[in-house]
Steps between C-alpha positions, in 0.01 A plus 500: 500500500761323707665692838835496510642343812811613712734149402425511133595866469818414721584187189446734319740766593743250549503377112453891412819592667699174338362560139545873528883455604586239257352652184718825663790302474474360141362839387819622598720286271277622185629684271321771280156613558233377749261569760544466886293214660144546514198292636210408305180592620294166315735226626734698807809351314790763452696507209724700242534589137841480348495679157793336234482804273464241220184487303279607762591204717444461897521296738291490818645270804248451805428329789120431593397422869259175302156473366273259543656219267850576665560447895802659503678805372674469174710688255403605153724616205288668212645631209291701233439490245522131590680290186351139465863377434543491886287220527772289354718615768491265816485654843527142673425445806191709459221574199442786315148626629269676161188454662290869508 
């Protein structure tokens, strides 16, 4: 078990507070149906779901504080169910990211 020490929980409020108000803000311009911001308990990213109302589609957008193969935070777009057919999409400068 690993204690908690006063400066990481003070980074972390700081990127809580950021992520929190920015997903706010683009939750706002949504249309439709979707949930308010929540935080994950496995990873302590927050994120929503934004339901299309066609075919049972969604589309959760998050930011993550990092893991261990990421030293920063970063932002994640998944939509599900996901359709192989974005792959041929490019999302240049950056990758898309399958792993797990």
């Amino acid at each position: 078990m690993t204690n908690l020490n006063i400066t990481d929980l003070a980074d972390y409020l700081a990127f809580a507070t950021k992520a929190n108000r920015s997903l706010e803000l683009f939750r706002m311009k949504l249309i439709g149906h979707f949930i308010q911001v929540h935080l994950w308990p496995d990873g302590f990213d927050f994120s929503i779901e934004w339901f299309t109302d066609k075919n049972e589609e969604q589309i959760g957008v998050g930011i993550s504080p990092r893991e261990e193969r990421y030293e920063s935070p970063y932002l994640y777009v998944n939509p599900y169910p996901f359709n192989e057919k974005l792959f041929d999409e490019s999302v240049s400068p950056r990758t898309w990211h399958t792993d797990g």
